[in-house]
N, C-alpha and C positions, 0 to 999 in steps of 0.2 A: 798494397805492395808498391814498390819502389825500387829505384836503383841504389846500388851503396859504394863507397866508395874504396877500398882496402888497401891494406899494408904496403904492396907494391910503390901508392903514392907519394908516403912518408917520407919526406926530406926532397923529394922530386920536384913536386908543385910545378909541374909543366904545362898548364892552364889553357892547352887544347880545345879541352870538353869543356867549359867557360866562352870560348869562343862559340862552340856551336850549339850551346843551348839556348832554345830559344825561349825560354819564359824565364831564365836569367837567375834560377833556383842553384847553383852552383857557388857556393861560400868558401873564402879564403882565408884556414886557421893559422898559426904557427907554422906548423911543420905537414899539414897534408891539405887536401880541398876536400867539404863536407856537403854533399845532396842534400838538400831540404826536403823530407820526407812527405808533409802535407803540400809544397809548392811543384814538385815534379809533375810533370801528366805523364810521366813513362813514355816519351819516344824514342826515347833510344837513340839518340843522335849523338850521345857521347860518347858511347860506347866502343865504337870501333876509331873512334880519331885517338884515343888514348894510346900514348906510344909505350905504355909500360902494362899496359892491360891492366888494371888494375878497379876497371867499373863493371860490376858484375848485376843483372838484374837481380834481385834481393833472394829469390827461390833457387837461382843458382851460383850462388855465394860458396865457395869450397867450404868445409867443415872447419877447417884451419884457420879461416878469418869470419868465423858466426860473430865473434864479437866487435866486428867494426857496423854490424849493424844499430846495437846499440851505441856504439861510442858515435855515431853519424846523429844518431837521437838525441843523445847528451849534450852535445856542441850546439844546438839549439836551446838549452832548456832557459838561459837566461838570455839568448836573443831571439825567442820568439819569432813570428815569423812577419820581417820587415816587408815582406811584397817583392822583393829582389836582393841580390847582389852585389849589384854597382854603385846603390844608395849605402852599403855597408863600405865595401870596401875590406882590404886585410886586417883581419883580428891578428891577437898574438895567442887567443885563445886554443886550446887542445884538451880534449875531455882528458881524465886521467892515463887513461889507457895507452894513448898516443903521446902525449907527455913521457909518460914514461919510458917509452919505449929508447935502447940505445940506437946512437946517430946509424942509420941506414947505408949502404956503398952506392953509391954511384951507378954502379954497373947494375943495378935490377933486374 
């Protein structure tokens, strides 16, 4: 299990939870920020600094956003898992799902 990151973030990218993670597992797609699923250790240190709420531990993910758990899986499949973050840097990539998705308001 893992934390995931959902729709709320989309078009946001307000890079809080990047700040305060401490093993640096927090990747920046296009249009939202992606958990590394096998680099997380689960402490939860992102989760309350998000200012749009939007980092759910994976077991309590609302029903409404199941699917950004896989779409947080997918955004890894061709970058693998680099050991960090800051060695990446912002992609322009976004699985389909969040690709697709229209531009988000502001106001979340």
């Amino acid at each position: 299990m893992t934390y995931v990151i959902a729709e709320p973030c989309v078009d946001v990218l307000d890079k809080a939870c990047i700040e305060e993670c401490p093993v640096d597992c927090i990747y920046e797609g296009g249009r939202m920020l992606y958990i590394h699923p096998d680099e997380c250790v689960d402490c939860g240190a992102c989760e309350p600094v998000c200012p749009v709420e939007a980092i759910f531990y994976e077991d309590d993910l609302p029903e409404k956003w199941r699917d950004y758990t896989q779409a947080n899986v997918d955004f890894f499949d061709d970058l693998g898992s680099p050991g960090g973050a800051s060695k990446v840097g912002r992609t322009e990539f976004d699985p389909p799902l969040i690709a697709a998705l229209p531009p988000q308001a502001a106001e979340h």
